[in-house]
Rosetta silent file (secondary structure, phi, psi, omega in degrees, C-alpha in Angstrom):
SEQUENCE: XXXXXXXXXXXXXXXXXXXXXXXXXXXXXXXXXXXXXXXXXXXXXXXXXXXXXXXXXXXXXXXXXXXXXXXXXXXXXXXXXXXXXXXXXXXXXXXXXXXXXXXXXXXXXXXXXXXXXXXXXXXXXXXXXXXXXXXXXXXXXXXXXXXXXXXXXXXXXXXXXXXXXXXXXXXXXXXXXXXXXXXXXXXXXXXXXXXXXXXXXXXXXXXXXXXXXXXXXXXXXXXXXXXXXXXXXXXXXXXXXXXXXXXXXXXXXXXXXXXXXXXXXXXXXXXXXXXXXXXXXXXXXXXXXXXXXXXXXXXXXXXXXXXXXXXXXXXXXXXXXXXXXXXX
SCORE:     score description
SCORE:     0.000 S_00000001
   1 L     0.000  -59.232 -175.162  140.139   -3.919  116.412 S_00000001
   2 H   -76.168    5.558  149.076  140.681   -0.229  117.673 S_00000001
   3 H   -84.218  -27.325 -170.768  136.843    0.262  116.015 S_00000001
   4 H   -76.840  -26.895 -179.470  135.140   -2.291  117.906 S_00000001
   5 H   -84.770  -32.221  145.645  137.515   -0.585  121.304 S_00000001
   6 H   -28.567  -76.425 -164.476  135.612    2.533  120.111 S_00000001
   7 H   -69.689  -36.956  142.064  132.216    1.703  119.766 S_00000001
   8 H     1.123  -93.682 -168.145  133.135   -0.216  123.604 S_00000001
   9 H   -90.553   19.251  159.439  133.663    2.773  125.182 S_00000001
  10 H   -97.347   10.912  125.582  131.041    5.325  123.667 S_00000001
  11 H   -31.897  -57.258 -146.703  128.619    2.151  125.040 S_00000001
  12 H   -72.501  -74.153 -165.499  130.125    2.313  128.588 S_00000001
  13 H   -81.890   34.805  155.014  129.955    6.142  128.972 S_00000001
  14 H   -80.750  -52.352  179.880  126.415    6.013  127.291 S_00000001
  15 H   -81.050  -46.989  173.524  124.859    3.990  129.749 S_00000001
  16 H   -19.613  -62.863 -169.542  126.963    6.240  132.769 S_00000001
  17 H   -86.253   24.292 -164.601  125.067    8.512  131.373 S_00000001
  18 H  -124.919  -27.826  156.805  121.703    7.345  131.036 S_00000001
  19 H   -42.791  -70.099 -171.285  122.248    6.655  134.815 S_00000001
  20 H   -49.897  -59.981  169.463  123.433    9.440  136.005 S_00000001
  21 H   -56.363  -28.648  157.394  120.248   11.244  134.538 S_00000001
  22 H  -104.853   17.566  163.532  117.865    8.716  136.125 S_00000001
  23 L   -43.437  174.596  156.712  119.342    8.700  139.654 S_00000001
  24 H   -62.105  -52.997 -171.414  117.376   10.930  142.704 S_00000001
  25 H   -56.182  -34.001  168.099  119.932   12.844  142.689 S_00000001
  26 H   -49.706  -70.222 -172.158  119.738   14.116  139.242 S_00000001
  27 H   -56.591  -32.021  177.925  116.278   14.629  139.342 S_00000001
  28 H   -61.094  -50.877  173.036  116.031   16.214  142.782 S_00000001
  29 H   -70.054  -51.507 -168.015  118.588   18.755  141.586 S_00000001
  30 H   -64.386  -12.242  160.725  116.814   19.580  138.267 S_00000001
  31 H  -106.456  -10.673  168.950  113.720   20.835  140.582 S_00000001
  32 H   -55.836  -47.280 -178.057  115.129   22.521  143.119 S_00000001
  33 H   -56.492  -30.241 -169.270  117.193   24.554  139.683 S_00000001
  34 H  -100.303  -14.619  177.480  113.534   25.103  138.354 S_00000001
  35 H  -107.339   -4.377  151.799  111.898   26.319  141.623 S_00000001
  36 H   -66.603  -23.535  167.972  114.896   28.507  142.266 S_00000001
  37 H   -70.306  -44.701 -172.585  114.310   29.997  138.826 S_00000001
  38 H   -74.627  -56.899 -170.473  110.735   31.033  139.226 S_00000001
  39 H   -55.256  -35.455  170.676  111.390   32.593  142.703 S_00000001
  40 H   -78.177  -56.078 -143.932  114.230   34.817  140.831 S_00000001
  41 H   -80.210  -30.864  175.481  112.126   35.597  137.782 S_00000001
  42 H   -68.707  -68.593 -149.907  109.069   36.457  140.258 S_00000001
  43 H   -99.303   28.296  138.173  111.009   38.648  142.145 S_00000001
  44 H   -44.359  -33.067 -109.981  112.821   39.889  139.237 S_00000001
  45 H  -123.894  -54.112 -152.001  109.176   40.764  138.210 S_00000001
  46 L   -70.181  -11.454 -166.451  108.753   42.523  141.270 S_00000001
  47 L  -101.532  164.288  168.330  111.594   45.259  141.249 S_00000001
  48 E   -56.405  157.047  177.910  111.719   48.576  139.549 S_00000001
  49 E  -169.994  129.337  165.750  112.958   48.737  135.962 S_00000001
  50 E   -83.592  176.976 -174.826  113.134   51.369  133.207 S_00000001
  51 E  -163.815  169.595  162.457  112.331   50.488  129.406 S_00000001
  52 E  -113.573  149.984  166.546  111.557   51.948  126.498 S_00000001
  53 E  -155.423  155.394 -179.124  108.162   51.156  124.201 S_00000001
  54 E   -90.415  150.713 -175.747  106.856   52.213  121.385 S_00000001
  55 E  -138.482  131.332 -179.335  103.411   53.534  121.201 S_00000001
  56 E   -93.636  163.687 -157.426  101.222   54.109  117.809 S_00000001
  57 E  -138.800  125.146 -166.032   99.378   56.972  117.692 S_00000001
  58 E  -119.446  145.965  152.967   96.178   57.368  116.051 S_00000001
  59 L   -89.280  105.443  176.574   94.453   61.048  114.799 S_00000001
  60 L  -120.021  157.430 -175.308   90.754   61.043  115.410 S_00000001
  61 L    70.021   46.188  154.961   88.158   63.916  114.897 S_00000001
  62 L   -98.625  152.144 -171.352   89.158   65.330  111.720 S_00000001
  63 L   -75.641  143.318 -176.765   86.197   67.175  109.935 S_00000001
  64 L   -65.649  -14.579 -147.273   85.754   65.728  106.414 S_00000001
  65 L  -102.197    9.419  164.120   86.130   69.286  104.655 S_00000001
  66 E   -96.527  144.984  177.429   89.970   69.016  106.480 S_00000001
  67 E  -143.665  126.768  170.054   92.667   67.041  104.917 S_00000001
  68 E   -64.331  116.473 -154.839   96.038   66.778  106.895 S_00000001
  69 L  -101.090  -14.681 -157.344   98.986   68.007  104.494 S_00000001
  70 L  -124.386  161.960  170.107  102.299   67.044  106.617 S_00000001
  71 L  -105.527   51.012 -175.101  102.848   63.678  108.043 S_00000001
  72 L   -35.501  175.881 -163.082  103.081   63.602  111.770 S_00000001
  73 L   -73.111  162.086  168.507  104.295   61.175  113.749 S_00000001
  74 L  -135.101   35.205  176.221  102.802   57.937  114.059 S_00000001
  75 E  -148.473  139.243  168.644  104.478   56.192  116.855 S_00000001
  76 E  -115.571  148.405 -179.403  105.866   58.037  119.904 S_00000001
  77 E   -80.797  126.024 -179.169  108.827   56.978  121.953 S_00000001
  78 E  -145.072  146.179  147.511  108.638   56.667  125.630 S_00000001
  79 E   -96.842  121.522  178.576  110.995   55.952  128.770 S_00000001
  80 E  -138.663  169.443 -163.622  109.214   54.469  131.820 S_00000001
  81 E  -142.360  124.524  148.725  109.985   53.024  134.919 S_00000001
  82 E  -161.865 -162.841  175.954  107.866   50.487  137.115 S_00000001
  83 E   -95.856 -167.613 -169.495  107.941   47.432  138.223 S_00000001
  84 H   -42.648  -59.154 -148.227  108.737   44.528  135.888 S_00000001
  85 H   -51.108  -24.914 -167.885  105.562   42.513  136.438 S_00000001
  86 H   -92.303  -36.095  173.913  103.605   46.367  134.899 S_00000001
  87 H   -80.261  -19.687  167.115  105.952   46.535  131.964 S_00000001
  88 L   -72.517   18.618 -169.480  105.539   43.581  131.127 S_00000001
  89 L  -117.548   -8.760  172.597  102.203   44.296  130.369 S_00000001
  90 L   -73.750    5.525 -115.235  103.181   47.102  128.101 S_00000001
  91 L  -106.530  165.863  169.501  104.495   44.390  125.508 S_00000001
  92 H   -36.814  -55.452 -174.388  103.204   44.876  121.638 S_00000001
  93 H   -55.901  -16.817 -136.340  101.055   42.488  121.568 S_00000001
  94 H  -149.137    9.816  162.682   98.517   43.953  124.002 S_00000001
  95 L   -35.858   66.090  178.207   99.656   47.823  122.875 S_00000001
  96 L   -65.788  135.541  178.625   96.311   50.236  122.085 S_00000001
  97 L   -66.981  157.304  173.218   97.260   53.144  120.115 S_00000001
  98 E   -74.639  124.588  178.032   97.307   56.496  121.753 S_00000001
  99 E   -77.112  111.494  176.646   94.125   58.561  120.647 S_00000001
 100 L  -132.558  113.435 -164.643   94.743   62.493  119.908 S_00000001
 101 L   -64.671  115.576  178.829   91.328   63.721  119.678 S_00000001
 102 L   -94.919  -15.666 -158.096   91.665   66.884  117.047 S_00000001
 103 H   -47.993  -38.902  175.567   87.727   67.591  116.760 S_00000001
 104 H   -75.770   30.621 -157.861   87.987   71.043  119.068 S_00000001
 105 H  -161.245   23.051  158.379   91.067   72.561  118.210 S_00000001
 106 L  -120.440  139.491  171.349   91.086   73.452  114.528 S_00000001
 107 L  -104.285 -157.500 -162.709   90.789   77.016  113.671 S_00000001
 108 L   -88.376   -8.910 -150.627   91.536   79.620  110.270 S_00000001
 109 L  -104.306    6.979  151.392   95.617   78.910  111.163 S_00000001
 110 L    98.808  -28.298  150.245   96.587   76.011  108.953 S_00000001
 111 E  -121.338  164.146 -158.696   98.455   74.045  112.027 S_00000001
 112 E  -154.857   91.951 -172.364   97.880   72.360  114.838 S_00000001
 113 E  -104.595  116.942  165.402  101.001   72.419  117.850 S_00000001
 114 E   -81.164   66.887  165.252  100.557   69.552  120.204 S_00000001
 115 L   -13.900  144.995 -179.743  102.387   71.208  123.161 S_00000001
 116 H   -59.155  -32.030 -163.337  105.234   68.813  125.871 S_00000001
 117 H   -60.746  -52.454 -145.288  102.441   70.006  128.190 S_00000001
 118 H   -87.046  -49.342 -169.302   99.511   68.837  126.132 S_00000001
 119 H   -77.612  -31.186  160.739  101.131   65.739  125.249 S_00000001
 120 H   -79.094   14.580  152.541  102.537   64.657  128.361 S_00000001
 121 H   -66.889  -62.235 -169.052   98.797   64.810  129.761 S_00000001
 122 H   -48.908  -53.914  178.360   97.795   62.647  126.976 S_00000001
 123 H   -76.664  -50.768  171.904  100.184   59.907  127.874 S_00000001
 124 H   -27.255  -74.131  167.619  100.169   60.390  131.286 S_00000001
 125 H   -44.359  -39.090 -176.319   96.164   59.234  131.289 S_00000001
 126 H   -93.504   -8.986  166.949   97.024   56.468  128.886 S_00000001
 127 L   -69.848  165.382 -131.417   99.934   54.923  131.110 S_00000001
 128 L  -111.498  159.108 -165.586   98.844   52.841  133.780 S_00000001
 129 L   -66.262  -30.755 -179.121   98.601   55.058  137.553 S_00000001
 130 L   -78.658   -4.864 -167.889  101.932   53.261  138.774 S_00000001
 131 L  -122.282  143.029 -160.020  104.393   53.933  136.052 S_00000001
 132 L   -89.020  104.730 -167.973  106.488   56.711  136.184 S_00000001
 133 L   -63.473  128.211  135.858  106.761   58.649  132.474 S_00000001
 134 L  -133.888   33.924 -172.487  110.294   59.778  132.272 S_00000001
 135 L  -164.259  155.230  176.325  111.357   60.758  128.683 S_00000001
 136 L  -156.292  143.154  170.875  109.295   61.231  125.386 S_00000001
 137 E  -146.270  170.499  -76.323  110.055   61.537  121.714 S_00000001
 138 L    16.169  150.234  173.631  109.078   63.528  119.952 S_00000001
 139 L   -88.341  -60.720  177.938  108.597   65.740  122.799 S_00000001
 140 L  -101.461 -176.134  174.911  105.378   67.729  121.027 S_00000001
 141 E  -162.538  131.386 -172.752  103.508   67.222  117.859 S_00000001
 142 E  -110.454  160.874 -173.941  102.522   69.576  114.866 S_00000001
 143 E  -149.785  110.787  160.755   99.483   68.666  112.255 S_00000001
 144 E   -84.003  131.159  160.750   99.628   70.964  109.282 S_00000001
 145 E  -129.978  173.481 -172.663   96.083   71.099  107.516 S_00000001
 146 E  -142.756  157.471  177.371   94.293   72.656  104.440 S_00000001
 147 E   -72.815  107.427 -162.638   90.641   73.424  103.796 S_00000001
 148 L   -86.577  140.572  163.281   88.679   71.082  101.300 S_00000001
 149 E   -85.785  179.420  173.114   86.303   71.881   98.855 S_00000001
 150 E  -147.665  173.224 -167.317   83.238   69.422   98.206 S_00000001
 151 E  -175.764  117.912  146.881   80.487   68.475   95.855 S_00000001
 152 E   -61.044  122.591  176.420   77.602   66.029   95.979 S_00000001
 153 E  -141.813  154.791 -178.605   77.886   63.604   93.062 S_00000001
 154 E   -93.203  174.739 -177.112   75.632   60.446   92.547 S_00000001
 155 L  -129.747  141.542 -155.966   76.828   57.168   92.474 S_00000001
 156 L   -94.184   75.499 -127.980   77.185   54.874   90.300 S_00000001
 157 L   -84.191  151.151 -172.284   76.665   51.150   90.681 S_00000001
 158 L  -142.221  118.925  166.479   79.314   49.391   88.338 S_00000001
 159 L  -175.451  159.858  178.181   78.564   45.158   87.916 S_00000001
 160 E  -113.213  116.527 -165.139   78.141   42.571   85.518 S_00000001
 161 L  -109.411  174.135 -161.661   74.912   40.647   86.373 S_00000001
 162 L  -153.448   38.371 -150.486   74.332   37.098   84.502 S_00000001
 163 L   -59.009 -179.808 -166.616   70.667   36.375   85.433 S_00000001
 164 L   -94.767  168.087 -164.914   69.325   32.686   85.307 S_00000001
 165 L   -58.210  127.017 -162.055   67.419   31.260   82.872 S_00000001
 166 L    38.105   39.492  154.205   63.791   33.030   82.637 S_00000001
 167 E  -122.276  158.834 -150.233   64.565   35.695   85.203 S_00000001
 168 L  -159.562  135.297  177.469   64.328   39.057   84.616 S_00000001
 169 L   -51.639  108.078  173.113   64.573   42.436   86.601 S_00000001
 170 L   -56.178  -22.528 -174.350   61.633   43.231   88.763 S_00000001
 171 L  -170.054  179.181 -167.770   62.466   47.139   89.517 S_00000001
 172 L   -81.845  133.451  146.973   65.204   49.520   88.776 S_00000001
 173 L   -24.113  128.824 -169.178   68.549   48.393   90.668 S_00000001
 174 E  -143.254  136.111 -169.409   68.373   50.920   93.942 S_00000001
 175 E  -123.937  103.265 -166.389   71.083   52.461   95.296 S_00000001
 176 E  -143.759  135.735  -23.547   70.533   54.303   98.506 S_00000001
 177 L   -47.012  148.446  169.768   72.584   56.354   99.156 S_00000001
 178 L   -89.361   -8.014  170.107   72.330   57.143   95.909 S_00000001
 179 E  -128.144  158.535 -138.205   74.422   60.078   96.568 S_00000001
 180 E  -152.739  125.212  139.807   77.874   60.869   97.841 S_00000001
 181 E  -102.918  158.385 -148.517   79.568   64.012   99.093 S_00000001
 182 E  -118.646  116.016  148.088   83.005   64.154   97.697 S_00000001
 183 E   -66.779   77.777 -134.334   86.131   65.651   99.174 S_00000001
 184 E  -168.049 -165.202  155.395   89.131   66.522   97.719 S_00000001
 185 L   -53.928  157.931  170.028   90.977   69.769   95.862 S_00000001
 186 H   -83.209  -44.368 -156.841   88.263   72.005   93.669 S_00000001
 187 H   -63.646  -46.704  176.448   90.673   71.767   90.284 S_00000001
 188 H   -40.536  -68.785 -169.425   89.936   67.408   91.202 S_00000001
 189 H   -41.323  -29.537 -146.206   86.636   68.018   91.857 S_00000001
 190 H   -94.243   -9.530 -154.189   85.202   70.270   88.710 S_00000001
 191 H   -91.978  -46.279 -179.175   86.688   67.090   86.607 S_00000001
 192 L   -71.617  134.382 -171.924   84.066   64.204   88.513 S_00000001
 193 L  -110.385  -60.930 -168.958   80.265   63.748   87.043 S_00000001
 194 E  -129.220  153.653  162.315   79.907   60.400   89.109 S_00000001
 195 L  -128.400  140.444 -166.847   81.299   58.249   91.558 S_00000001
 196 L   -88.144  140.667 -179.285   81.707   54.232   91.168 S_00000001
 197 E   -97.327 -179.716 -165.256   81.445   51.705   93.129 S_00000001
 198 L   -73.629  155.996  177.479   83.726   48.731   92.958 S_00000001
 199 L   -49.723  152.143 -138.201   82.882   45.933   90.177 S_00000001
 200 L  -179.959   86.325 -141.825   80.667   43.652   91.142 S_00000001
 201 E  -113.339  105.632  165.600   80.286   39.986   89.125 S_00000001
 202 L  -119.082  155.637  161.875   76.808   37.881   89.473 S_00000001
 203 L  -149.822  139.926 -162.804   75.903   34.505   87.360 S_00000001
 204 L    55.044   75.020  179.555   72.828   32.605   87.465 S_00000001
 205 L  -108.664  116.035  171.719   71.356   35.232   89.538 S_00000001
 206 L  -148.849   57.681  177.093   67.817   34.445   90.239 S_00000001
 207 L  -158.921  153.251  172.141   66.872   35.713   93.506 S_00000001
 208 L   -92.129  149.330 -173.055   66.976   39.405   95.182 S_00000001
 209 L  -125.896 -177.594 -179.359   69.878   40.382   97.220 S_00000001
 210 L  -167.506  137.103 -159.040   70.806   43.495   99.128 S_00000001
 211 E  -154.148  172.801  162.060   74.018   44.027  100.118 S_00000001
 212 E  -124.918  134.245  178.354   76.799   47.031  101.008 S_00000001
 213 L  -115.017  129.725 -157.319   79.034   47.951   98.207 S_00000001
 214 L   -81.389 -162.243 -167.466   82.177   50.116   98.833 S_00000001
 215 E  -119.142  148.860 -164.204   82.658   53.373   96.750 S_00000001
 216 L   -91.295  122.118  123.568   85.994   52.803   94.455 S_00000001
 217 L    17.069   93.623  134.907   88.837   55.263   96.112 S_00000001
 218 L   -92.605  147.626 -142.325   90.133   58.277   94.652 S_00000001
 219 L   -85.632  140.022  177.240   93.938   59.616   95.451 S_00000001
 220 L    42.176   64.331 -172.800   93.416   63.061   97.260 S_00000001
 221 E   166.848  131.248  139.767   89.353   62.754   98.102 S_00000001
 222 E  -125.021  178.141  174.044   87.657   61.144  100.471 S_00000001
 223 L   -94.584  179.587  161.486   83.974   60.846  101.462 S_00000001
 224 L   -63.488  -69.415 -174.676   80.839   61.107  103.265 S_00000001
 225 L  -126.903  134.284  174.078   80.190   57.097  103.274 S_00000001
 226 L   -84.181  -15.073  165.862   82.442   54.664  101.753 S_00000001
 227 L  -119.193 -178.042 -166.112   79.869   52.418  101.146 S_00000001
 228 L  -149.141  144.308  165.228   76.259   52.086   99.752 S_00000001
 229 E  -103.370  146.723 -174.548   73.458   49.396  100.072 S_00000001
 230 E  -119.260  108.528  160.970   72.456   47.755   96.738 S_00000001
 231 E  -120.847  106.770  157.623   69.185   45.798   95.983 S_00000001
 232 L  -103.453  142.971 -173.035   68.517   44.039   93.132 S_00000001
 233 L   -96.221  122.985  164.608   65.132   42.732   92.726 S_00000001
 234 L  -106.177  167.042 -171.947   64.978   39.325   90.307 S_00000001
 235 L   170.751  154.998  161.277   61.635   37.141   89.483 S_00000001
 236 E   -97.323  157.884 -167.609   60.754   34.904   86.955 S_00000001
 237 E   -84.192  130.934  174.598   59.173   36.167   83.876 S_00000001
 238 E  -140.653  167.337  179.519   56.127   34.588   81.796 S_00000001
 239 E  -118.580 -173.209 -158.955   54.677   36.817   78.885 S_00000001
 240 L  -139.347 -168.330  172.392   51.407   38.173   78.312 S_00000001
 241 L  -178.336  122.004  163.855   49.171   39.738   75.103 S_00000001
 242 E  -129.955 -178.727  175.560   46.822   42.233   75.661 S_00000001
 243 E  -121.341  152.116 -165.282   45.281   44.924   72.986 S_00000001
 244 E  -130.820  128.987  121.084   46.208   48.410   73.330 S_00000001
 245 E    14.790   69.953  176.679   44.648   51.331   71.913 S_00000001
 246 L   -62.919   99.883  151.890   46.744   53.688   69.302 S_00000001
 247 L   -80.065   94.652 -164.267   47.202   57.135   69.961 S_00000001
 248 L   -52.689  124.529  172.760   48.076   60.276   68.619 S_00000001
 249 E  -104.984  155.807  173.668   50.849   62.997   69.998 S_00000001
 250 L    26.832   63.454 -175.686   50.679   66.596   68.965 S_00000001
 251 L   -81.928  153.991  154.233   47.711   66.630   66.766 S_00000001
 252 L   -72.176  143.740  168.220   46.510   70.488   66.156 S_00000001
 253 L   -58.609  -23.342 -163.123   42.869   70.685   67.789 S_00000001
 254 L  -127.141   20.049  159.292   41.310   71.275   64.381 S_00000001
 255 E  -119.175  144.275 -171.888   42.481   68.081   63.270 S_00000001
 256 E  -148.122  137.758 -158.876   41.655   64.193   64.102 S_00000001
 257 L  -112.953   60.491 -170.151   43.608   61.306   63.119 S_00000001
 258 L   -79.419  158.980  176.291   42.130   57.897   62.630 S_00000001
 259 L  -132.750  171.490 -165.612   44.197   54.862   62.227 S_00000001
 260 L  -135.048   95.348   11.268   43.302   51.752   60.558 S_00000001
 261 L   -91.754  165.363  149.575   43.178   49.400   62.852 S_00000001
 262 L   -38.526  -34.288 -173.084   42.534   51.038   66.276 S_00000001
 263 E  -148.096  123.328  160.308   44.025   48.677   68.471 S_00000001
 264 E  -104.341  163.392  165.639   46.930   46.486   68.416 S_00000001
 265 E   -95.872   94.565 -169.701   47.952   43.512   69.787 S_00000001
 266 E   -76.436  110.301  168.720   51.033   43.509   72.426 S_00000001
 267 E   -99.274  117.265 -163.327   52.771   40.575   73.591 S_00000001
 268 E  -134.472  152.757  148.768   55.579   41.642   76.364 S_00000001
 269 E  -101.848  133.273  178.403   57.279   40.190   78.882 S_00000001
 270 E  -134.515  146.354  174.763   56.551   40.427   82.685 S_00000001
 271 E   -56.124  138.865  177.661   57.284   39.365   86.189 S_00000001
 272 H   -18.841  -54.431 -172.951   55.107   36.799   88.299 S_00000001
 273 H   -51.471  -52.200 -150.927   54.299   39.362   90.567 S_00000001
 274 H  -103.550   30.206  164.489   52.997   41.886   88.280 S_00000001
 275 L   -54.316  -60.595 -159.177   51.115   39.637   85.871 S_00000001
 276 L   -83.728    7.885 -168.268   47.803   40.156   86.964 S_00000001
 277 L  -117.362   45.764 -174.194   48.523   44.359   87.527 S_00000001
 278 L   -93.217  160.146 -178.904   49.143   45.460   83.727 S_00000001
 279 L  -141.428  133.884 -172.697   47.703   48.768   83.638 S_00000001
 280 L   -73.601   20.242 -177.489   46.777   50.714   80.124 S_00000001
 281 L   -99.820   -0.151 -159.686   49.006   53.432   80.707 S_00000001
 282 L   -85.860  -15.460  158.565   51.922   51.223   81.197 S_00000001
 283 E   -88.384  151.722  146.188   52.367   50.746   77.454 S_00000001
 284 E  -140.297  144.489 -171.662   51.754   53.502   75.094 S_00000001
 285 E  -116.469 -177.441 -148.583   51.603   52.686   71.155 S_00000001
 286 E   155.067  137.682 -175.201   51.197   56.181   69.192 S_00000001
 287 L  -111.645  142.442 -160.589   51.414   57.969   65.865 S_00000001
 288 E  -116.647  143.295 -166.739   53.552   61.282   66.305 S_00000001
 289 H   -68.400  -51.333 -170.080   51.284   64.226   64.209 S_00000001
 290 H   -34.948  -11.538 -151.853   55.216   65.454   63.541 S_00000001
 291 H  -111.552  -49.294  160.352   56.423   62.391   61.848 S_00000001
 292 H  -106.231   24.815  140.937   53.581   62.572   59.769 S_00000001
 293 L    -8.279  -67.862 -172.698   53.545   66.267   58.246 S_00000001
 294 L  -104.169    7.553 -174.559   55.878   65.334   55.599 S_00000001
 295 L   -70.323  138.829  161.780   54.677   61.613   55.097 S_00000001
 296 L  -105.986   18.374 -170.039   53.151   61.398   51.577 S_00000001
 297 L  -113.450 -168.292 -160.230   52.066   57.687   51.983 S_00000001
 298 L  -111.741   -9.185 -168.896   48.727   56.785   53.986 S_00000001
 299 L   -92.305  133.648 -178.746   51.103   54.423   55.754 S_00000001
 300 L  -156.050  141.250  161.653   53.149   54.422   59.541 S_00000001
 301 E   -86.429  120.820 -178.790   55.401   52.695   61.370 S_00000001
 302 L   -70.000  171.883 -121.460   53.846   53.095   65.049 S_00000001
 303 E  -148.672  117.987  150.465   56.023   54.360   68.153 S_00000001
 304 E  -120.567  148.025  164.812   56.124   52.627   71.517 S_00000001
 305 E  -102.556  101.793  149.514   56.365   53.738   75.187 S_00000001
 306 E   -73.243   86.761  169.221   57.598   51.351   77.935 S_00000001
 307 L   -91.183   15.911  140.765   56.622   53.525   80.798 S_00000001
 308 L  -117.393  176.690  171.981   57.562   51.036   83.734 S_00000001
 309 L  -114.403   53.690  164.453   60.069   49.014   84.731 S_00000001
 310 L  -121.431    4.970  157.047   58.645   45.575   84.799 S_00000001
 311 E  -117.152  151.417 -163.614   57.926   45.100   81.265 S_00000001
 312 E  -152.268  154.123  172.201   60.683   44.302   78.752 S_00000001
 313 E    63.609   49.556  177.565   60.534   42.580   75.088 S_00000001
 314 E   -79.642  136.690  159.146   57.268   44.407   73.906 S_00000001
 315 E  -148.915  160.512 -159.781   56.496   43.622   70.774 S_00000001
 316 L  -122.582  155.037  166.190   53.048   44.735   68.663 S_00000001
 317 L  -146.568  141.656  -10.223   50.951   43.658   65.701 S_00000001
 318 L   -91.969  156.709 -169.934   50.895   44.742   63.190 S_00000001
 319 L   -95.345   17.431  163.705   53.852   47.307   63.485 S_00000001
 320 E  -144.813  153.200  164.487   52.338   49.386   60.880 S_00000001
 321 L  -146.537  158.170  175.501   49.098   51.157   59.916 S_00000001
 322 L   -59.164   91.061 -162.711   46.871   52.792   57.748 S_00000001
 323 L   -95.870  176.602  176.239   45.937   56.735   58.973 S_00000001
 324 L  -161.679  145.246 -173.102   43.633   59.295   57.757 S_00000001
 325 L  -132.409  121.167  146.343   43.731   63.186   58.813 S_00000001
 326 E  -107.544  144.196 -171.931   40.460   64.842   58.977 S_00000001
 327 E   -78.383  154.342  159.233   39.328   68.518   59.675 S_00000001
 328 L   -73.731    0.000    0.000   36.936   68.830   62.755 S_00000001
């Protein structure tokens, strides 16, 4: 009985109150309370008000062969005054760091003192014409630096390529720059031959790309350029058989060298492109006089030269032959 006299009167004063909220009256008063709010928050807006903000601070125009040894600051502190509606415009989100341009102002002394004078210029120009700076922290700012040494080193493409089925490199990988100058300590430096770029993973590659690759980071060194563009050239491959000539290296002049046969027959592989371009220097197949000196048999294995880099897989018949050395 006294739940059912419960559940009654939480009923009663339910609906009161589901009145009461959709009267005039209610509603009349909740907009008058909301256009009385905006007229105080506008002219809240409108009066003076100090604050504080934070400001990040960025260092631009250091010379690569400089490296900054101390850690200045990298936010500055400020007190300001305006009115609301202007500070509010200061808020984080919409915050640009302060720029303090170094490129004029290093010399032989090893620091760099960002005078209250110098600095309260700085801000002054980046605060907006109406708001009044009155406090800063740090008040100044010092930049300790040291002199770098450097060295040009080449670089060094680092990937794992996976080409597709009967494709095959068309030209040397090209790396331009192909060279880097490197920044850092000299004891760092004398230890680096090359510098690598980051890994780099293709599979089923069977088309040429070009790209920018960064340069992998070292701890105390930076660069010229952090990156490099990289094109590799792909094609498909078909092979070919031509007959080639056999020559002789570093024969004496009062000697001549016949081989038995004269000519072999080379089957290689080459790109689409460059089928119809074979040229006879681009192979060379060759009996070395040095090799045979001390030969007692009549018999050699010949020597090949791949002198470009669009043929791959040569292979010759027959890979041996029969010489003779005659006087002139």
């Amino acid at each position: 009985m006294a739940e059912d006299n419960g559940n009654l009167f939480l009923k009663y004063y339910a609906q009161k109150l589901k009145s009461f909220f959709n009267s005039k009256d209610i509603l009349s008063f909740l907009l008058f309370l909301l256009i009385s709010a905006t007229f105080w928050y506008v002219h809240a807006l409108g009066k003076e008000r100090e604050t504080n903000i934070i400001v990040p601070v960025r260092y631009i125009g250091v010379p690569l062969n400089l490296a900054i040894t101390n850690n200045p600051p990298s936010e500055i502190s400020l007190d300001i005054r305006d009115q609301g509606i202007r500070l509010f415009e200061y808020s984080d989100m919409r915050r640009n760091p302060l720029s303090i341009d170094l490129s004029r102002v290093f010399y032989q002394k090893g620091e760099i003192l960002i005078t209250p004078d110098q600095l309260k210029s700085k801000i002054v120009r980046y605060l907006k014409p109406t708001t009044l700076l009155l406090d800063i922290h740090p008040d100044s700012l010092l930049i300790k630096y040291e002199k770098l040494s450097y060295k040009t080193l080449p670089i060094e493409f680092n990937a794992k390529i996976d080409l597709a089925h009967q494709y095959m490199f068309s030209d040397r990988i090209k790396v331009q720059p192909n060279k880097v100058t490197v920044f850092g300590p000299k004891n760092m430096l004398d230890t680096l031959k090359t510098i690598h770029t980051e890994c780099k993973v293709f599979k089923n590659l069977n088309d040429t790309i070009s790209f920018r690759c960064n340069l992998l980071p070292l701890k105390l060194t930076h660069y010229s350029v952090n990156n490099t563009k990289v094109t590799i050239s792909v094609e498909q491959f078909t092979e070919r058989k031509v007959q080639i000539p056999i020559s002789t290296l570093n024969c004496p002049t009062n000697l001549a060298i016949r081989t038995f046969p004269i000519v072999v027959n080379a089957t290689f592989t080459v790109g689409l492109s460059r089928f119809k371009t074979f040229n006879s220097s681009d192979i060379e197949v060759y009996l070395d006089y040095n090799d045979l000196k001390t030969d007692k048999t009549s018999k050699h294995i010949l020597k090949i030269k791949n002198n470009t880099t669009h043929i791959s897989n040569i292979r010759i018949s027959p890979l041996e032959v029969e010489y003779l050395m005659e006087q002139k």
